[in-house]
C-alpha positions in Angstrom: 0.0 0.0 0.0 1.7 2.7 -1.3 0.8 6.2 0.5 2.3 9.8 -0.1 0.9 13.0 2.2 -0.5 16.4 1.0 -1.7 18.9 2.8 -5.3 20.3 2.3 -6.8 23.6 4.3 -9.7 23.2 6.5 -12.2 25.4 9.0 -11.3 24.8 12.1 -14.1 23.2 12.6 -12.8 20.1 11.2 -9.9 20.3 14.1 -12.2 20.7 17.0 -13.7 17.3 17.1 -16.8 17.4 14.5 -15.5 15.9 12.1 -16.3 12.0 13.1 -13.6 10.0 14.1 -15.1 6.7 13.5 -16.4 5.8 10.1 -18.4 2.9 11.6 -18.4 -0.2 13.4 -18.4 -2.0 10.6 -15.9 -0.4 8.3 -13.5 1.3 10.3 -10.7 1.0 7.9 -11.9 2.9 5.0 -12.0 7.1 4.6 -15.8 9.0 4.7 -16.6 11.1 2.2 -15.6 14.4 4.9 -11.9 12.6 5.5 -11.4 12.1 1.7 -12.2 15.9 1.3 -9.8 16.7 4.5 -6.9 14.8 3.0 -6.7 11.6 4.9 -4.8 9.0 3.8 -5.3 5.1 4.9 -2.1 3.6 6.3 -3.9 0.4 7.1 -6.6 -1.3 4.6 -7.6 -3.8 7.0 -6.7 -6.4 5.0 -2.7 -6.9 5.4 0.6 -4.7 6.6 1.9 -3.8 3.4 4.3 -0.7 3.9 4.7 -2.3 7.2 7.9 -2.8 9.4 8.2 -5.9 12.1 9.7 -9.0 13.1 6.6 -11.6 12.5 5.2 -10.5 15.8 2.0 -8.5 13.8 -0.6 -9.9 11.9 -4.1 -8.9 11.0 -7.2 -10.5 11.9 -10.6 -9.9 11.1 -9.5 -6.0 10.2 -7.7 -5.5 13.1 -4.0 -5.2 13.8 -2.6 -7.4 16.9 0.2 -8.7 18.1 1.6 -12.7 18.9 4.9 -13.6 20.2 8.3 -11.9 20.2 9.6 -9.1 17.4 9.0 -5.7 18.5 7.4 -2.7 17.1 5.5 -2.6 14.2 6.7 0.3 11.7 5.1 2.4 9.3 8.4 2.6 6.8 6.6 4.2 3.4 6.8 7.5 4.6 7.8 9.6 7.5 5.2 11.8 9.5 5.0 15.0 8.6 5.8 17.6 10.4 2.1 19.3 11.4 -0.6 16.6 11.1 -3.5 14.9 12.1 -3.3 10.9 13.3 -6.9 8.8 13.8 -6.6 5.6 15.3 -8.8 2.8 17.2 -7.0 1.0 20.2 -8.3 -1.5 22.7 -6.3 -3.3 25.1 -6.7 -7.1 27.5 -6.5 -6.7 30.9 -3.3 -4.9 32.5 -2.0 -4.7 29.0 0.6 -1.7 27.7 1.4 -0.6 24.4 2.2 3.1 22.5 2.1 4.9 19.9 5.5 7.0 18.6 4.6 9.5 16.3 8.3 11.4 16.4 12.3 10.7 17.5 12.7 9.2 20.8 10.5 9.2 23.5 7.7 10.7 21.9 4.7 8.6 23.0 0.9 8.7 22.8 0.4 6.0 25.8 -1.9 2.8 25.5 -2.7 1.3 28.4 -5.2 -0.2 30.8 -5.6 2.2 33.6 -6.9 0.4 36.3 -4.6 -2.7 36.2 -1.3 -1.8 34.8 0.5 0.0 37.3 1.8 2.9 34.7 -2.3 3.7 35.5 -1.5 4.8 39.2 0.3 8.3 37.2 -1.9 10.4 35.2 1.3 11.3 33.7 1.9 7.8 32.4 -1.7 6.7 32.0 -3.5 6.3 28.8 -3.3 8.9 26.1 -1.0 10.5 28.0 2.1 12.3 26.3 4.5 9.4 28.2 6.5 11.0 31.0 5.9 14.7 30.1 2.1 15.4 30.2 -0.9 14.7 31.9 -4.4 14.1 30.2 -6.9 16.3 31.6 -8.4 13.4 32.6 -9.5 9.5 32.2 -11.6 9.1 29.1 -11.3 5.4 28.7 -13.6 2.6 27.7 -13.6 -0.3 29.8 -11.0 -2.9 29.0 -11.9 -4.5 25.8 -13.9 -2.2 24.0 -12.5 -0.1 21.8 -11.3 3.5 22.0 -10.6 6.1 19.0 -7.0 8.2 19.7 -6.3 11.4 17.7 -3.3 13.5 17.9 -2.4 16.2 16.4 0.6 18.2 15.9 0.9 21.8 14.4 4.4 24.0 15.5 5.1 24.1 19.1 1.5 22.7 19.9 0.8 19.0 20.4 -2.5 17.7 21.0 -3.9 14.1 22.5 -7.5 13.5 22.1 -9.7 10.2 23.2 -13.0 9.0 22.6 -13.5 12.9 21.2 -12.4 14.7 23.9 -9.0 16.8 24.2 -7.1 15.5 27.0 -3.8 17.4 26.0 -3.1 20.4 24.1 0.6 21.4 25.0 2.9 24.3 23.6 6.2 23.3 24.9 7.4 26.9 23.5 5.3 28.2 26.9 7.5 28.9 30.1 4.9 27.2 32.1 5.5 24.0 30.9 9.1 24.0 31.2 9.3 21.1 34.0 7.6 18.7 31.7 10.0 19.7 28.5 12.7 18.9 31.1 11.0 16.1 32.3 10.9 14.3 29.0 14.2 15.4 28.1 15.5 13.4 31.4 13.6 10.7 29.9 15.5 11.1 26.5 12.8 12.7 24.5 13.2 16.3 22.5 9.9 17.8 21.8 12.0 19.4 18.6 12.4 16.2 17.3 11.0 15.9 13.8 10.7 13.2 11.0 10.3 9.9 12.6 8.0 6.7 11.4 4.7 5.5 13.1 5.4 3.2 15.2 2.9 0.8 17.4 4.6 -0.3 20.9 5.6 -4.3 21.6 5.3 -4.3 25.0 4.2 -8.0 25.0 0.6 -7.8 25.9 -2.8 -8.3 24.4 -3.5 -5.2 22.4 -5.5 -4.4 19.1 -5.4 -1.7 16.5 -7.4 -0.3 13.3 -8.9 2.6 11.6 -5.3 4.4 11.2 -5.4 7.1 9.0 -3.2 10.3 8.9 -3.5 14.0 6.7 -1.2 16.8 6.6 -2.0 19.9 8.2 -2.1 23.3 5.9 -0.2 26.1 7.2 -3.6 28.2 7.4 -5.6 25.2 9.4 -6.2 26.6 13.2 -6.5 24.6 15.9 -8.6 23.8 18.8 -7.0 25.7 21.6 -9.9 25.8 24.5 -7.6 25.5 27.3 -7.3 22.3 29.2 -5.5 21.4 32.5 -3.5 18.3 33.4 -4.8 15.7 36.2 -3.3 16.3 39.5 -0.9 14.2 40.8 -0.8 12.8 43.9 2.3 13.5 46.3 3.4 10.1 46.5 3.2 9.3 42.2 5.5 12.6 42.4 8.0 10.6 44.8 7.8 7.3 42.5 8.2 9.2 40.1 11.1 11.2 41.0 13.2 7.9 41.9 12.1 6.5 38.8 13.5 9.5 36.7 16.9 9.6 39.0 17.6 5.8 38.3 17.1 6.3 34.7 19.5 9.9 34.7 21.9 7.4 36.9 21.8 4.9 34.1 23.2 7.0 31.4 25.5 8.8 33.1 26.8 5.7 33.7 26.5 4.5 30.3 28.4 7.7 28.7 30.9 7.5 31.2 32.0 3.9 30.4 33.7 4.5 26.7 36.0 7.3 28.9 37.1 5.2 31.7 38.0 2.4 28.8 39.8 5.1 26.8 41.4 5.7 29.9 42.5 2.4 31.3 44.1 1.5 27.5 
């Protein structure tokens, strides 16, 4: 399945949620009439993973993307994402089950997850369409475990937005002073919010998860955004301390990793 990106202007409208996300139950991997007009491209036709990336661990069933066994991520390699653009998807998850979606370089990660069992649910910072270890959702707009979810995010400049199950759960402009801490945070982490030009790419974490309906569009250069302000779920005092030691092993980690090749150099 060969697919190139174009961009094509909209109303804002058509970035504020009105424009449906879901086709239907029955056909969620095709384009309506309004996403053909928007400039949506397919980048799964339900039937197999052509333009796909993995190790054998993917395989489609029924219309639906899912995992078995060992191999790692499953890439989108025919072409890159573009730089401002708008990414549907459907997602549904087993019980206790974890899984992402990396739209960008590094740790640049739209989180899949079930909330109430997996223990990445305990911080709204880590918790299901979250932007992984930098941003909060405003809050938890789940289905229950096995039923199915749609994800949107979209990305135009210095603004990055998560939505689920149509509502906005994060619209972050890391070029803002206020949300300096969680730039820093991810970059801790290993994760550059500049980061541009990566392939989509579904998480392996080894657990029961399911995927369809994925379709992307450029965004035009005159296409405004939602920008009703939202704010990030609280987070309890004692997430911040897990939190905190989690962040200082991994900082611990790769100091000591970048300080190996020197003491080497050194001994010779």
């Amino acid at each position: 399945m060969k697919t190139s990106f174009t961009g094509t202007s909209l109303a804002a409208v058509l970035l504020s949620g009105c424009l449906t996300t879901a086709v239907s139950a029955e056909k969620p991997n095709s384009l309506s009439e309004q996403e053909q007009k928007a400039g949506f491209k397919l980048l799964f036709d339900g039937e197999g993973l052509d333009g796909w990336q993995h190790g054998g661990n993917w395989v489609v069933k029924e219309g639906v993307i899912t995992r078995t066994g060992k191999g790692g991520s499953l890439v989108y390699k025919t072409a890159p994402i573009p730089d401002d653009f708008e990414l549907r998807f459907h997602w549904k998850v087993g019980r206790g089950s974890n899984s992402g979606i990396y739209y960008r370089p590094g740790q640049y990660e739209y989180q899949i997850l079930d909330n109430k069992v997996h223990a990445d649910g305990k911080n709204p910072r880590t918790s299901a369409a979250s932007l992984y270890f930098c941003m909060a959702p405003s809050h938890d707009a789940t289905n229950p475990v096995g039923e199915w979810n749609s994800g949107r995010v979209i990305c135009k400049g210095t603004v990055v937005q998560h939505w689920l199950n149509g509502k906005k759960v994060i619209d972050l402009n890391y070029a803002e002073s206020k949300w300096a801490w969680n730039v820093g945070l991810l970059g801790k982490r290993g994760g550059d919010l500049t980061a541009r030009g990566a392939h989509l790419s579904l998480q392996d974490h080894g657990d029961p998860v399911w995927y369809s309906g994925i379709k992307l569009r450029v965004l035009a250069q005159n296409d405004q955004l939602d920008r009703t302000p939202i704010t990030p779920q609280t987070i309890p005092n004692d997430v911040l301390q897990a939190e905190k030691k989690k962040i200082d092993g991994i900082v611990a980690r790769r100091k000591k990793q970048t300080t190996k090749p020197q003491r080497k150099k050194q001994e010779k």
